[in-house]
N, C-alpha and C positions, 0 to 999 in steps of 0.2 A: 504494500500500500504506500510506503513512504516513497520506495522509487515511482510510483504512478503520481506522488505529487511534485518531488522533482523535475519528472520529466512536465509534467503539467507547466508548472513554475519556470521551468528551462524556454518553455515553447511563450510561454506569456510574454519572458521577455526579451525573446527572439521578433515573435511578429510585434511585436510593441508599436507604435505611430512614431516614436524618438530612436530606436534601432530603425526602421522602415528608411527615415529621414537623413540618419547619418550614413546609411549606406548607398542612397540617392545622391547626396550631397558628395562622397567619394567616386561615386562613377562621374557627376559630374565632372568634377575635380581631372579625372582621369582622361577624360572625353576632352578636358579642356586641354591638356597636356597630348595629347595625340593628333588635336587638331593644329595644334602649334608648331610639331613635328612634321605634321603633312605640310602646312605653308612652306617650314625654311626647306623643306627637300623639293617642293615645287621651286622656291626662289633660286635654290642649287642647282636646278639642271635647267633652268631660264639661261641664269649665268652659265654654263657649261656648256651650253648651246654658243650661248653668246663669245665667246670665249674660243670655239672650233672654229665661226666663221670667221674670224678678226686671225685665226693662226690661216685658214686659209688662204686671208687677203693679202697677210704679210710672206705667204711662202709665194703668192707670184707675182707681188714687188719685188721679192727677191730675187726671182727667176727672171725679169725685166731687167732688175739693175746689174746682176752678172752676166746676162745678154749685153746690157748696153757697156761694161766693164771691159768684156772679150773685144767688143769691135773698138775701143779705143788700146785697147793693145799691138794694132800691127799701127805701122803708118799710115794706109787709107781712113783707117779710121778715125786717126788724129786729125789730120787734114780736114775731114767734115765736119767734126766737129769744133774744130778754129774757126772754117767758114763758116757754119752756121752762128757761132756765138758773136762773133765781132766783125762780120759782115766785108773782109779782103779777098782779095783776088791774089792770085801769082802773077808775078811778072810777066810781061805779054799779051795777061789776058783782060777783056774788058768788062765791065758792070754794067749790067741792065737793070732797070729799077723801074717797077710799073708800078704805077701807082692809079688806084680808084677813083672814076671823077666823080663817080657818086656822090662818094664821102665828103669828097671837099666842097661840093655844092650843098650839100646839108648843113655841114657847117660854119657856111657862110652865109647863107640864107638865116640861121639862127644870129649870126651876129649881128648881119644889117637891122632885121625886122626889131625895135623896139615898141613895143604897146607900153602907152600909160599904164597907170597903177589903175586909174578907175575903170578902163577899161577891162583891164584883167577881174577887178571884182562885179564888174556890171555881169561879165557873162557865165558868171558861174549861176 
């Protein structure tokens, strides 16, 4: 009889409304702690991702700059790359230089044309 009142006693305050609560309040707890593990491993392989495409970007930069490395290693390559940065010729030879008339009529049409100030605020 006494262990059917223990057990009785056991189980009262097992399902009790303050055991029921603190063990909701622990799952909580728990739930809250797992879903903060689930964020940073979501924000880790964001990063991670982000991280593969930037090593991709820089391996063919790198593949570009020892490309453009190898060709200024012989002489032809020096060479174009003198002429293209500082714009000489060799001896003998001549410079052609074409230039846009487009351009330089736009930008001389912007310089002539001055409109007043009221006029620029009349037509807005």
């Amino acid at each position: 009889m006494q262990k059917f009142q223990e057990k009785r006693r056991i189980k009262k305050v097992v399902y009790s409304i303050g055991m029921v609560a603190i063990l909701l309040g622990i799952v909580f707890w728990l739930g809250g702690a797992v879903f903060d593990v689930y964020e940073k491993a979501k924000i880790t392989k964001d990063r991670r991702l982000d991280a593969l495409s930037e090593l991709e970007e820089l391996k063919k930069t790198e593949a570009e700059l020892r490309a453009r490395i190898d060709t200024l290693l012989n002489e032809r390559g020096i060479e174009e790359a003198v002429r293209e940065k500082f714009d000489v010729a060799k001896e003998g030879e001549k410079v052609i230089k074409i230039i846009d008339t487009q351009d330089i009529h736009a930008t001389d049409q912007s310089e002539t044309e001055e409109i007043p100030w009221w006029k620029k605020f009349w037509d807005r």
